[in-house]
mmCIF file of the C-alpha atoms, coordinates in Angstrom:
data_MODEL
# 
_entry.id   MODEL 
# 
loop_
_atom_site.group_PDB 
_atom_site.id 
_atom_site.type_symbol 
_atom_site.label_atom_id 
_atom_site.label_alt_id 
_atom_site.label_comp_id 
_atom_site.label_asym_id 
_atom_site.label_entity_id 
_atom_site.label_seq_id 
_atom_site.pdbx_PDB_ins_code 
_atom_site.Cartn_x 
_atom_site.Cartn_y 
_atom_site.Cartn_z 
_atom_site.occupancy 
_atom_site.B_iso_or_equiv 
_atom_site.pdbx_formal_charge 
_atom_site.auth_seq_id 
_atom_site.auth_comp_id 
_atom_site.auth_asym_id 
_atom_site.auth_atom_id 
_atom_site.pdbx_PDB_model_num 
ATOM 1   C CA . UNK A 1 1   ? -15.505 -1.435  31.385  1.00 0.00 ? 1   UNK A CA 1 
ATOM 2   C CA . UNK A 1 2   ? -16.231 -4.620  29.460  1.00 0.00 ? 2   UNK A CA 1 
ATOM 3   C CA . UNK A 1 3   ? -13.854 -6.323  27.387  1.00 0.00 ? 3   UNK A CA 1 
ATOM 4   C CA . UNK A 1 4   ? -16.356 -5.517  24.359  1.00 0.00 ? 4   UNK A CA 1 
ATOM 5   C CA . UNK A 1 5   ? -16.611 -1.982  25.463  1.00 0.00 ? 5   UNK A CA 1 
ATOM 6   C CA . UNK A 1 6   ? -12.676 -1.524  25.468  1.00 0.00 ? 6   UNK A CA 1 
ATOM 7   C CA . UNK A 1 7   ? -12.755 -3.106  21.966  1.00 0.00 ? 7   UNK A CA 1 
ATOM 8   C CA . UNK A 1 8   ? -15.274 -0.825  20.562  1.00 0.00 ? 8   UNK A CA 1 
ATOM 9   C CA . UNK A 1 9   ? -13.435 2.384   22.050  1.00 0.00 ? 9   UNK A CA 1 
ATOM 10  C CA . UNK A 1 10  ? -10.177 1.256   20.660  1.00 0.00 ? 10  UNK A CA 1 
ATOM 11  C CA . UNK A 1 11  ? -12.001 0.885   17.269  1.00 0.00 ? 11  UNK A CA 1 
ATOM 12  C CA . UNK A 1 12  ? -13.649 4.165   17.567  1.00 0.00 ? 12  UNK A CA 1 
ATOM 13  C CA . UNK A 1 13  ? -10.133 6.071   18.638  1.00 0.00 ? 13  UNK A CA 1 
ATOM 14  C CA . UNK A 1 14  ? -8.179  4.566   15.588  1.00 0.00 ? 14  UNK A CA 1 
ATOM 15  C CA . UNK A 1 15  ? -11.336 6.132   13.470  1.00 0.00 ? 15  UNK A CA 1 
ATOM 16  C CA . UNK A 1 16  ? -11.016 9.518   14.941  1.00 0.00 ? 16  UNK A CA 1 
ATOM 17  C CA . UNK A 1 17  ? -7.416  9.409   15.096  1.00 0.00 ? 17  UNK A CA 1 
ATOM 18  C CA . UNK A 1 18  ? -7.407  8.835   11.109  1.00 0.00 ? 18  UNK A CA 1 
ATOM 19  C CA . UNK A 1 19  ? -10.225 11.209  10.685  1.00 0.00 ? 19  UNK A CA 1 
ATOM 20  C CA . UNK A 1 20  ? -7.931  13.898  11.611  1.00 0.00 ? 20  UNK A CA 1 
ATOM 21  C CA . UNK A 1 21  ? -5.083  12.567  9.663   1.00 0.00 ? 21  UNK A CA 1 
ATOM 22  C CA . UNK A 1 22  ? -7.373  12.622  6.560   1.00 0.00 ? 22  UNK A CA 1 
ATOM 23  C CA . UNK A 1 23  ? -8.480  16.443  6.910   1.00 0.00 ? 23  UNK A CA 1 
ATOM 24  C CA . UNK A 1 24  ? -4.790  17.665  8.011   1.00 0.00 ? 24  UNK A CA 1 
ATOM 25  C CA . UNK A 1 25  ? -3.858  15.399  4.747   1.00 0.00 ? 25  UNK A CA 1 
ATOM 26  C CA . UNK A 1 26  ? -6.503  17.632  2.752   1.00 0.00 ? 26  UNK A CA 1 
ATOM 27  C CA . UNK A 1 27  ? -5.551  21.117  4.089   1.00 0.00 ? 27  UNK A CA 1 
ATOM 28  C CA . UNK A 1 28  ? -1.381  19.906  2.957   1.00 0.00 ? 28  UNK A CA 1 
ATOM 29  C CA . UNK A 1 29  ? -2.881  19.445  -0.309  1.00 0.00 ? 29  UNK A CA 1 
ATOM 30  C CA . UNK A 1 30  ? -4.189  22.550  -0.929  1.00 0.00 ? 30  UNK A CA 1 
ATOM 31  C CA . UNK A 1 31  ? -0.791  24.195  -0.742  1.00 0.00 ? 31  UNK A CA 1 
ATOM 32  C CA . UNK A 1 32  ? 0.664   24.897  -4.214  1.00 0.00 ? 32  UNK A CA 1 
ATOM 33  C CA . UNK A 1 33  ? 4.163   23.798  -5.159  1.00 0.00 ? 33  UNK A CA 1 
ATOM 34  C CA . UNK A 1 34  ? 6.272   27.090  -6.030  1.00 0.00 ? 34  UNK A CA 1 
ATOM 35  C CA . UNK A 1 35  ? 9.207   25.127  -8.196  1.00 0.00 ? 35  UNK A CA 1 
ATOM 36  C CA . UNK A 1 36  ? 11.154  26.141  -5.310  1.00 0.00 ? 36  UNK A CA 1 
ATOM 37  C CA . UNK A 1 37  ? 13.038  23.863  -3.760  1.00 0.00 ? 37  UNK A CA 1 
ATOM 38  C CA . UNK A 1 38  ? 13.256  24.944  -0.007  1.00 0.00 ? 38  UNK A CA 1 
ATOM 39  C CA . UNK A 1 39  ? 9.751   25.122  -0.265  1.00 0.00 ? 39  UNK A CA 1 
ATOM 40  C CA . UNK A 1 40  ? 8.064   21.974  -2.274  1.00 0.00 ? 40  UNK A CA 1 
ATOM 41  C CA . UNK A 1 41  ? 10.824  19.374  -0.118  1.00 0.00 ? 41  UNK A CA 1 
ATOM 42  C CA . UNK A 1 42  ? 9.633   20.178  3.076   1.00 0.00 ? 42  UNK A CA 1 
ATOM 43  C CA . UNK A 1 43  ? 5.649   20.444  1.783   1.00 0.00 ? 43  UNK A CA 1 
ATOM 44  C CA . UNK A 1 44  ? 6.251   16.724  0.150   1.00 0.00 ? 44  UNK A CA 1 
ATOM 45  C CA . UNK A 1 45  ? 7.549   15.677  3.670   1.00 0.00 ? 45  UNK A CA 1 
ATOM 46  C CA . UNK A 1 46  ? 5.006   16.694  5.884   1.00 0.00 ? 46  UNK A CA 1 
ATOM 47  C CA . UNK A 1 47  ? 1.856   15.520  3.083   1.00 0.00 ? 47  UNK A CA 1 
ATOM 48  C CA . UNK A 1 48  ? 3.727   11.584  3.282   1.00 0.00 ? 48  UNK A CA 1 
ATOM 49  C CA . UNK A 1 49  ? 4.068   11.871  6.971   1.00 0.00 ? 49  UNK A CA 1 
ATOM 50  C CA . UNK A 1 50  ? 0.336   12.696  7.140   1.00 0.00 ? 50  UNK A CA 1 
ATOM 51  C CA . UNK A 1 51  ? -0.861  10.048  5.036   1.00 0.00 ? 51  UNK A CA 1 
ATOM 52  C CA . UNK A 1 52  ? 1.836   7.489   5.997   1.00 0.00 ? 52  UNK A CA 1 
ATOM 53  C CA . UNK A 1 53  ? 0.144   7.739   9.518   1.00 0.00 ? 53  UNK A CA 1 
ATOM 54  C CA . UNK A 1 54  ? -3.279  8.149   8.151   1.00 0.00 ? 54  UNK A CA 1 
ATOM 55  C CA . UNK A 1 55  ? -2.834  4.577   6.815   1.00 0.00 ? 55  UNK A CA 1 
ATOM 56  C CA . UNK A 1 56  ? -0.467  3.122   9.594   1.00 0.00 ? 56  UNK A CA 1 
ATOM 57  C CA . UNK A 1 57  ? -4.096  3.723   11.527  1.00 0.00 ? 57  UNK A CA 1 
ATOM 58  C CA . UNK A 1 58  ? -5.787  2.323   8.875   1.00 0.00 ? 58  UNK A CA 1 
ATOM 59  C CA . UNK A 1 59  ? -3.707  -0.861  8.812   1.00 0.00 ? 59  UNK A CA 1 
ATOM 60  C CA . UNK A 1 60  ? -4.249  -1.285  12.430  1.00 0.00 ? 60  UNK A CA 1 
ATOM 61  C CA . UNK A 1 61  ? -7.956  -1.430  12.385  1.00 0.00 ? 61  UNK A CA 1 
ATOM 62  C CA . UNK A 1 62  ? -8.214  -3.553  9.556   1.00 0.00 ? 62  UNK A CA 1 
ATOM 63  C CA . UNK A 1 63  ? -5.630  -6.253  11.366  1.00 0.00 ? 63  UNK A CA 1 
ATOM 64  C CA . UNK A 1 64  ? -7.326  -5.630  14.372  1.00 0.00 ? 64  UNK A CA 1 
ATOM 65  C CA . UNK A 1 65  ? -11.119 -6.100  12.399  1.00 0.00 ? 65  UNK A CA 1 
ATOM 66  C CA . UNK A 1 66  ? -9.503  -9.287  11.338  1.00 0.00 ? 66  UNK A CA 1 
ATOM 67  C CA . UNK A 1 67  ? -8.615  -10.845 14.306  1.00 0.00 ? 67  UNK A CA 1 
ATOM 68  C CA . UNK A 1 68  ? -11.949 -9.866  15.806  1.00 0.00 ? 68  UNK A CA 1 
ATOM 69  C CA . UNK A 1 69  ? -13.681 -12.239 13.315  1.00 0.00 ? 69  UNK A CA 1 
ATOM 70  C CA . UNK A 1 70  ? -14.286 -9.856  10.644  1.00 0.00 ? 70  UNK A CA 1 
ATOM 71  C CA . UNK A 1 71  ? -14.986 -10.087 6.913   1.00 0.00 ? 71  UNK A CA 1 
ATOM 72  C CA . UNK A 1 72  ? -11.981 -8.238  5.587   1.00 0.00 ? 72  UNK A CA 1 
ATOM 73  C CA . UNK A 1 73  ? -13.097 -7.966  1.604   1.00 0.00 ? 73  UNK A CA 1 
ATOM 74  C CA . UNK A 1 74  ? -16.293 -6.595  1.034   1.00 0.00 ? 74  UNK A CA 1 
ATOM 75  C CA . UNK A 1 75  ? -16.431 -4.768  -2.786  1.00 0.00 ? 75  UNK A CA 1 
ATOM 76  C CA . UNK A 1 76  ? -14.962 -7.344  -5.186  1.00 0.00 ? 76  UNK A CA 1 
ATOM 77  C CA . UNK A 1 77  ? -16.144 -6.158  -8.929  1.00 0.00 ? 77  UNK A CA 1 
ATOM 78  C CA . UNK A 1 78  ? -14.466 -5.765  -11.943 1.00 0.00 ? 78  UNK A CA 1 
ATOM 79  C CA . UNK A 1 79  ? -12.359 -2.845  -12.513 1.00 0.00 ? 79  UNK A CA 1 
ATOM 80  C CA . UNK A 1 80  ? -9.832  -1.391  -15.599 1.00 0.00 ? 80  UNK A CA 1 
ATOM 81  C CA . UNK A 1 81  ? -6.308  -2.537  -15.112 1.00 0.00 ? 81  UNK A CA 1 
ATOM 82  C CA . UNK A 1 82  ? -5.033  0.233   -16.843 1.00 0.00 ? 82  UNK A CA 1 
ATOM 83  C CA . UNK A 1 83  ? -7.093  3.443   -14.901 1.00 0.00 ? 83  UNK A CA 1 
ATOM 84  C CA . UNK A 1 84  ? -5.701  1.526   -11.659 1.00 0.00 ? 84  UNK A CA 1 
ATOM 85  C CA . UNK A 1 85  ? -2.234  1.284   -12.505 1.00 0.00 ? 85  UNK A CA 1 
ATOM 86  C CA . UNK A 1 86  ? -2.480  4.899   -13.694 1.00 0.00 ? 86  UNK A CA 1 
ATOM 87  C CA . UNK A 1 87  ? -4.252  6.079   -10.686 1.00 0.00 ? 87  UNK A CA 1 
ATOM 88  C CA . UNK A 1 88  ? -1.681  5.012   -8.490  1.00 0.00 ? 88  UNK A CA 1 
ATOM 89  C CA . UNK A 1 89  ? 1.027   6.671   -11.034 1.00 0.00 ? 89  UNK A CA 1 
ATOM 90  C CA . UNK A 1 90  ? -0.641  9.770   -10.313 1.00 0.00 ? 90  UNK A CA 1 
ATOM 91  C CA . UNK A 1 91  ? -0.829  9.086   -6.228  1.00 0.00 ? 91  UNK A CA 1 
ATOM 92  C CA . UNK A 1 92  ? 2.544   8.578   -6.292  1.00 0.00 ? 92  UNK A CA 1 
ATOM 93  C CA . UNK A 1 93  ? 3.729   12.099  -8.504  1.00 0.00 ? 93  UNK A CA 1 
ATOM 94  C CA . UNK A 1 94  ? 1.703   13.662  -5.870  1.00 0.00 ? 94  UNK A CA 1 
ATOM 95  C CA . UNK A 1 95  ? 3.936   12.606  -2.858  1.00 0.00 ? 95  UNK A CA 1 
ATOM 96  C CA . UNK A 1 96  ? 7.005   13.528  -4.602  1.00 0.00 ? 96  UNK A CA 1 
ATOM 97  C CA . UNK A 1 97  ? 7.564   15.536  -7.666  1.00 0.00 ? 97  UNK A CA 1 
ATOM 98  C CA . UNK A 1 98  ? 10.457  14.975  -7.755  1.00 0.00 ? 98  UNK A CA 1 
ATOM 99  C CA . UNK A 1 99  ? 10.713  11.343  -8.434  1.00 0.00 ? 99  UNK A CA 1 
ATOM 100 C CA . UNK A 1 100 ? 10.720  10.065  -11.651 1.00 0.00 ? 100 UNK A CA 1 
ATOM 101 C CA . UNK A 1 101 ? 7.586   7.722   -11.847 1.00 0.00 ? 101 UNK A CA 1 
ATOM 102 C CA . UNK A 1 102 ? 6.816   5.014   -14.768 1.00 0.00 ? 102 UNK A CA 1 
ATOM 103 C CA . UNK A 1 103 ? 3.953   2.390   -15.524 1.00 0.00 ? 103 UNK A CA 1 
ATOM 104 C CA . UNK A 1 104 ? 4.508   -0.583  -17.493 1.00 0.00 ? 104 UNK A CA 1 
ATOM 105 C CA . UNK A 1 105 ? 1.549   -2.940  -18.779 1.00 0.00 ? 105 UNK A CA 1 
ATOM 106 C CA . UNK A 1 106 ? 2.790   -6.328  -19.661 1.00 0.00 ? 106 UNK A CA 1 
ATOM 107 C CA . UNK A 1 107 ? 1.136   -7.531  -23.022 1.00 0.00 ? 107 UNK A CA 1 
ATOM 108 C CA . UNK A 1 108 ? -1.035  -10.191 -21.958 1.00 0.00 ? 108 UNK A CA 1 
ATOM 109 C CA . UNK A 1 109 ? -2.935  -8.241  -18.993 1.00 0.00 ? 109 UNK A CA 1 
ATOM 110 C CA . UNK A 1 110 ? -6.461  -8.363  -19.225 1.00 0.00 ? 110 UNK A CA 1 
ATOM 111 C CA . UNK A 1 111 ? -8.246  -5.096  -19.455 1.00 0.00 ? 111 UNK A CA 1 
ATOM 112 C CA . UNK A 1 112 ? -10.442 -6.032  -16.670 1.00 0.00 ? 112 UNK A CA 1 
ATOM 113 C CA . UNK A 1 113 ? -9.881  -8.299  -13.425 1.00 0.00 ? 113 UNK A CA 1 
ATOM 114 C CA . UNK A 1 114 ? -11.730 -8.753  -10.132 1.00 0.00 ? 114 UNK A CA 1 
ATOM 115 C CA . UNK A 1 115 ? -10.639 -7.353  -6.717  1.00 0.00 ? 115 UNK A CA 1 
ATOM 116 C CA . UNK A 1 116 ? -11.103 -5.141  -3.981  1.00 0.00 ? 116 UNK A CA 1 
ATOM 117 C CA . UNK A 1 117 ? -10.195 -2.008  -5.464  1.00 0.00 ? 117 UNK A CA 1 
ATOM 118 C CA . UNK A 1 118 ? -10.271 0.173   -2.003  1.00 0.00 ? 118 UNK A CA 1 
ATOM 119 C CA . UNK A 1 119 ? -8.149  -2.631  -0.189  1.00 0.00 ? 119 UNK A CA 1 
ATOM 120 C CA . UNK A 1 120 ? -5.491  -3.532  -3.197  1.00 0.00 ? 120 UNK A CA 1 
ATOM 121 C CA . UNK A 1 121 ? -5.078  0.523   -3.085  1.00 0.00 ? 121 UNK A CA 1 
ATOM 122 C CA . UNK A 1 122 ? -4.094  0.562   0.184   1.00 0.00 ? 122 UNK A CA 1 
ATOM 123 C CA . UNK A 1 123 ? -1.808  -1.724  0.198   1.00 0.00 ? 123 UNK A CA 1 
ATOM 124 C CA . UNK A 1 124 ? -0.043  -0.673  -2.630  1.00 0.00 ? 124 UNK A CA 1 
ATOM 125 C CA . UNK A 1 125 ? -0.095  2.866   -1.264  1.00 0.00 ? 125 UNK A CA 1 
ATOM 126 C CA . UNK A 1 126 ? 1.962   1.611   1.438   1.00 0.00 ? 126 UNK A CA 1 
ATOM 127 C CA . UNK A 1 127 ? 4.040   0.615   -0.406  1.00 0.00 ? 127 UNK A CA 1 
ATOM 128 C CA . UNK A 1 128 ? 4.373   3.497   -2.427  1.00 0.00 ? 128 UNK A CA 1 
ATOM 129 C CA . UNK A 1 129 ? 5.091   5.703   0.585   1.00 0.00 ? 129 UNK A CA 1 
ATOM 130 C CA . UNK A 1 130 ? 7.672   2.927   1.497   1.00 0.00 ? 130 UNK A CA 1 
ATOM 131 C CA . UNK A 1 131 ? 9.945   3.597   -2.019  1.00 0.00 ? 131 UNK A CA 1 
ATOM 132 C CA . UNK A 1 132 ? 9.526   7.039   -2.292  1.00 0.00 ? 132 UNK A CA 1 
ATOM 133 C CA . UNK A 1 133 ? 11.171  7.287   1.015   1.00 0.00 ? 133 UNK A CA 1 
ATOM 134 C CA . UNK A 1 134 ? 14.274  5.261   0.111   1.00 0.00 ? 134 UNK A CA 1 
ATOM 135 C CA . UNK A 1 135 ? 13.982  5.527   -3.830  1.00 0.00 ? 135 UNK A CA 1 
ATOM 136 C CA . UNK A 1 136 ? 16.814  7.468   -5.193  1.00 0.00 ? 136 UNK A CA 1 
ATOM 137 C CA . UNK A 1 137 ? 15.300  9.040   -8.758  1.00 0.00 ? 137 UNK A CA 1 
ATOM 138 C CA . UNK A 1 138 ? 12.759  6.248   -10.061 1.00 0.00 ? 138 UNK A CA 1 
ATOM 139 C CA . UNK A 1 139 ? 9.670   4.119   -9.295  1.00 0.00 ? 139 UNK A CA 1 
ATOM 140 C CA . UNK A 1 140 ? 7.918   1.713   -11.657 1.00 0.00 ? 140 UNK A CA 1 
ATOM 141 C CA . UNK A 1 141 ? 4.215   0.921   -11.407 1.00 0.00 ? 141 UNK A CA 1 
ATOM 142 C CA . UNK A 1 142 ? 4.303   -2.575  -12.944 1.00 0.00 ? 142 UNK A CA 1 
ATOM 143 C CA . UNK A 1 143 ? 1.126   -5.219  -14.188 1.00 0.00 ? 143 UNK A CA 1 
ATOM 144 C CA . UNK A 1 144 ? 1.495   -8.582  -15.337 1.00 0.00 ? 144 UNK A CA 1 
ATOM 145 C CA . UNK A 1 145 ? 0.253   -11.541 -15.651 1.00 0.00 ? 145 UNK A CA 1 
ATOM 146 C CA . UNK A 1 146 ? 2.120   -14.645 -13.440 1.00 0.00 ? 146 UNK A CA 1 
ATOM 147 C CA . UNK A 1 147 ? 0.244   -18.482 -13.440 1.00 0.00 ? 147 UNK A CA 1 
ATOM 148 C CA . UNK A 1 148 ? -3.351  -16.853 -14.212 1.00 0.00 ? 148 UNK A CA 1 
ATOM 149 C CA . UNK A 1 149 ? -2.887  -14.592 -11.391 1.00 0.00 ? 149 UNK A CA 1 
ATOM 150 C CA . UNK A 1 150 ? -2.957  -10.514 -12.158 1.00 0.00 ? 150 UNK A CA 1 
ATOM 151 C CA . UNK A 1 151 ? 0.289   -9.485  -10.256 1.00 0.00 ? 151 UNK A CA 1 
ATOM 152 C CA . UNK A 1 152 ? 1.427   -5.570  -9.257  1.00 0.00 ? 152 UNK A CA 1 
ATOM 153 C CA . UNK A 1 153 ? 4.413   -4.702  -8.095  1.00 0.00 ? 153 UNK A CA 1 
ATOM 154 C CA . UNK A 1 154 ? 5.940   -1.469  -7.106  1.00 0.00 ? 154 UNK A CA 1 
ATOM 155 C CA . UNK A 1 155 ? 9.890   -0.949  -7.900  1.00 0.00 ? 155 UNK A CA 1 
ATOM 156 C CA . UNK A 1 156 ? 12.377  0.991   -7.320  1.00 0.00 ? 156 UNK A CA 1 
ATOM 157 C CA . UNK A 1 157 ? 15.598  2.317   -7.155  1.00 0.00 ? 157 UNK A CA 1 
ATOM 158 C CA . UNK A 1 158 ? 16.575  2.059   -3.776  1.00 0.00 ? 158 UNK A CA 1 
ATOM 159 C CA . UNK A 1 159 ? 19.482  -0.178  -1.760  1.00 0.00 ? 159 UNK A CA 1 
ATOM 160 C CA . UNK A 1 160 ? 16.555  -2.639  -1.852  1.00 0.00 ? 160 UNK A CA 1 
ATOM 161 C CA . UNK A 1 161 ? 15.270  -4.601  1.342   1.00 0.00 ? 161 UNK A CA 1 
ATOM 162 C CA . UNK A 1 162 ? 17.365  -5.955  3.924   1.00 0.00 ? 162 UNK A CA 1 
ATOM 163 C CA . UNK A 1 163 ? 17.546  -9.696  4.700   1.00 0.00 ? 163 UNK A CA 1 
ATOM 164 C CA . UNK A 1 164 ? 15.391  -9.974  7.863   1.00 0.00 ? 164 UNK A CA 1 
ATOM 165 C CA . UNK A 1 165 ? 12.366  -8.189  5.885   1.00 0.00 ? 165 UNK A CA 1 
ATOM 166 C CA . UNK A 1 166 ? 12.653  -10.569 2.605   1.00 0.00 ? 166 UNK A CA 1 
ATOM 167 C CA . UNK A 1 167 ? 13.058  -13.662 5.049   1.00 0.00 ? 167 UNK A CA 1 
ATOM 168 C CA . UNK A 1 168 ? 9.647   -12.341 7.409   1.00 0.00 ? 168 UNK A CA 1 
ATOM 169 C CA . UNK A 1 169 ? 7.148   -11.836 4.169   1.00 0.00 ? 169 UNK A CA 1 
ATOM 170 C CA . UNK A 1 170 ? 8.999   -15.544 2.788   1.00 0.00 ? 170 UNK A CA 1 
ATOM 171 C CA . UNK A 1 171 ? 8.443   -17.034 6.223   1.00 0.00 ? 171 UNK A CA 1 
ATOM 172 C CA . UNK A 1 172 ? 4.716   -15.299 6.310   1.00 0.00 ? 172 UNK A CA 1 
ATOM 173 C CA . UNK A 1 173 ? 5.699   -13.852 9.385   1.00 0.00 ? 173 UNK A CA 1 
ATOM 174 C CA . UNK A 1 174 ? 5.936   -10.277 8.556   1.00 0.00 ? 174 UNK A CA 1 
ATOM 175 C CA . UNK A 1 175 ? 4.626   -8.840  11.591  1.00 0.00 ? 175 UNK A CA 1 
ATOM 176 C CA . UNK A 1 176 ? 7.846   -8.520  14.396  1.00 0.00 ? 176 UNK A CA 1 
ATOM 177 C CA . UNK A 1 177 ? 7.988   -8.372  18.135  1.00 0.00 ? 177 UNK A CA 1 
ATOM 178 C CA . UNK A 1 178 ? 8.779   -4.884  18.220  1.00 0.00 ? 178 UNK A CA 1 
ATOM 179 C CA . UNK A 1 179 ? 5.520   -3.870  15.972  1.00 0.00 ? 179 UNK A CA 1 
ATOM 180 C CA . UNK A 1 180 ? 7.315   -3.312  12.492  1.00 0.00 ? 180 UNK A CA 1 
ATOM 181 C CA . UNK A 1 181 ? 5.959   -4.754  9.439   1.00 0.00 ? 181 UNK A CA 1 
ATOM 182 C CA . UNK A 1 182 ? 2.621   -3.696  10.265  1.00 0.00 ? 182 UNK A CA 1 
ATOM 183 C CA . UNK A 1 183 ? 2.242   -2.554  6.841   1.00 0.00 ? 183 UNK A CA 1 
ATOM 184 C CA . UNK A 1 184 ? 3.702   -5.932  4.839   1.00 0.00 ? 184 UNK A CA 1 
ATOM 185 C CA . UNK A 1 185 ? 1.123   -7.691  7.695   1.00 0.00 ? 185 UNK A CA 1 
ATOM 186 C CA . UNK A 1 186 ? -1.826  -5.811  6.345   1.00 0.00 ? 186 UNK A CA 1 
ATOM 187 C CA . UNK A 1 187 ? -1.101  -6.199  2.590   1.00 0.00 ? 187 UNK A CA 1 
ATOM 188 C CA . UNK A 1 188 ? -0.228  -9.741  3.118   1.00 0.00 ? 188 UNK A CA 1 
ATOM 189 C CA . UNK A 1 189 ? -3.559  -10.128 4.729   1.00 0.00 ? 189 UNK A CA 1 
ATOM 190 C CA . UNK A 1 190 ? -5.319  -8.186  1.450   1.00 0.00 ? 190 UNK A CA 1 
ATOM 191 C CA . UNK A 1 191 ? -3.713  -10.116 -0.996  1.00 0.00 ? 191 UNK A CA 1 
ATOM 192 C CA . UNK A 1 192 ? -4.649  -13.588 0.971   1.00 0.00 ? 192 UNK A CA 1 
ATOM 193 C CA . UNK A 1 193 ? -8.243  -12.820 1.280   1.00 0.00 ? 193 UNK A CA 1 
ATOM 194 C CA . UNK A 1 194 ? -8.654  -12.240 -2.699  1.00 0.00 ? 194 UNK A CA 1 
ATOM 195 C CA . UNK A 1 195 ? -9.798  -16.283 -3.196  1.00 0.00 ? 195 UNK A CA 1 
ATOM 196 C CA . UNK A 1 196 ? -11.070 -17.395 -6.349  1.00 0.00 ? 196 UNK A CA 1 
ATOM 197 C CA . UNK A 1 197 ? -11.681 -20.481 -7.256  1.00 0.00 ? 197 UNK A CA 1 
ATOM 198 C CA . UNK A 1 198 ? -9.416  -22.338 -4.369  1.00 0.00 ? 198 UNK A CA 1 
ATOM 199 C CA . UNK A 1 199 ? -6.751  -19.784 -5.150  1.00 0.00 ? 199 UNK A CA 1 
ATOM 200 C CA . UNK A 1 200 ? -5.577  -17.405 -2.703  1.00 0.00 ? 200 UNK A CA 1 
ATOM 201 C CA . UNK A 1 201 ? -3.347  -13.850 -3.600  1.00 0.00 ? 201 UNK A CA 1 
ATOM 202 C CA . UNK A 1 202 ? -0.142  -13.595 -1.834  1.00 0.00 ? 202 UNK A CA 1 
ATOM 203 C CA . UNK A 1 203 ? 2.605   -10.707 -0.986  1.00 0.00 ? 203 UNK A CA 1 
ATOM 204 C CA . UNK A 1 204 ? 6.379   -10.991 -2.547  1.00 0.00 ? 204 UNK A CA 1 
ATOM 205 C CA . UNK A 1 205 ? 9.408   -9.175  -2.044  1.00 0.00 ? 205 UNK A CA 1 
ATOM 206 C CA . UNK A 1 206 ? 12.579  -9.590  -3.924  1.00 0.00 ? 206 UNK A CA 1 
ATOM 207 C CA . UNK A 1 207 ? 15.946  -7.294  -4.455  1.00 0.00 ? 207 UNK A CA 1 
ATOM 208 C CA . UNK A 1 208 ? 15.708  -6.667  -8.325  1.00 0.00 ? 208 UNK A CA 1 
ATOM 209 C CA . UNK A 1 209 ? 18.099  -3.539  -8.607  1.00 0.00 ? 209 UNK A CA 1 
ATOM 210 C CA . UNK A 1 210 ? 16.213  -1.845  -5.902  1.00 0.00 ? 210 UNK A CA 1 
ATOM 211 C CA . UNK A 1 211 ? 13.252  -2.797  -3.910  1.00 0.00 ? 211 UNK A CA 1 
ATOM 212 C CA . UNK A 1 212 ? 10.564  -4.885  -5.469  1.00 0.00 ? 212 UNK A CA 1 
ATOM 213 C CA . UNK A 1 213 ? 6.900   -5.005  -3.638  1.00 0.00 ? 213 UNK A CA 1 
ATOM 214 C CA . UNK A 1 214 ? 4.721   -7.202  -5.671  1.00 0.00 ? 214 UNK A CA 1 
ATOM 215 C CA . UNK A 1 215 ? 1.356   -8.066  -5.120  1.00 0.00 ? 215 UNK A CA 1 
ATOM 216 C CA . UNK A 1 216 ? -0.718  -11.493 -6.604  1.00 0.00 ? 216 UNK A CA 1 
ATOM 217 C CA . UNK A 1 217 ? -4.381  -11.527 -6.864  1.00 0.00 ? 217 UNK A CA 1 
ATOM 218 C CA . UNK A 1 218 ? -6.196  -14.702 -8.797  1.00 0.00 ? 218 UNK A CA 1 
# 
């Protein structure tokens, strides 16, 4: 087998692989929650496993699309700030109702801005899945402006992030030898390929009473 043919079958595996992910992740969310507790913990667990491996695939064929030369941003257009934070408000609710999640709009955010809708959402679904794993009662979907760029960040409640995983995203080497921060590599690379005007996006994490994931797009 050719190198080009072992490429091209490890493309079309990740695809199948998340094709199954993606109907397994539709049949979990056609089961009701009951209000009962033994029932909708274990039914939130198994629908963010499913699509927190759905997208680990995802992230994988995008990096690996990347390095094989391709373009990675392909639907730039203008889109409501607003519906998007609030869309991924209600994403997160559905993972886990039992988490307390809140938007906040700073003042001066446009109503509309340019990006990659279908790419920004993935990353920030990651790192959604990401805090409602370690958040404690809260998350906070947050827009605002920062030096003309439209910046989103995802907080919460949690113990924060260690030191290694602040100091790999400041270093912009957030992809380790073992294969973790596969997902902070992917979102850095979204946020980097959003260029306007000489400008590139970028990926930053701080420790803000919790975890803070915050995304900058020009």
């Amino acid at each position: 087998m050719s190198s080009l043919e072992q490429q091209d079958l490890y493309a079309a595996l990740l695809h199948e692989m998340k094709n199954h992910l993606v109907l397994m992740s539709i049949t979990l969310d056609r089961v009701p929650h009951t209000d009962d507790h033994d029932h909708d913990e274990p039914l939130d667990e198994a629908r963010l496993l499913c699509q927190r491996t759905s997208e680990r695939l995802m992230q994988a064929l995008f990096i690996y699309k990347n390095e094989q030369g391709g373009t990675p941003l392909n639907a730039v257009d203008a889109y409501s700030t607003e519906d998007f934070i609030q869309e991924m408000a209600v994403q997160a609710r559905s993972l886990r109702s039992q988490l307390r999640v809140e938007t906040d709009m700073a003042e001066d955010v446009p109503a509309i801005w340019f990006f990659d809708r279908n790419m920004l959402e993935m990353a920030l679904i990651n790192a959604l899945h990401n805090s409602i794993g370690y958040a404690r009662e809260r998350i906070r979907i947050a827009a605002r402006m920062d030096d003309g760029m439209l910046c989103i960040a995802i907080v919460d409640d949690s113990d924060g992030y260690p030191p290694h995983i602040l100091q790999s995203v400041e270093d912009d080497t957030p992809l380790t030898s073992n294969g973790t921060g596969l997902g902070l590599r992917f979102s850095s690379l979204i946020a980097k390929s959003h260029i306007n005007k000489g400008r590139k996006g970028f990926l930053r994490l701080r420790n803000e009473g919790g975890a803070v994931f915050e995304i900058c797009v020009p």
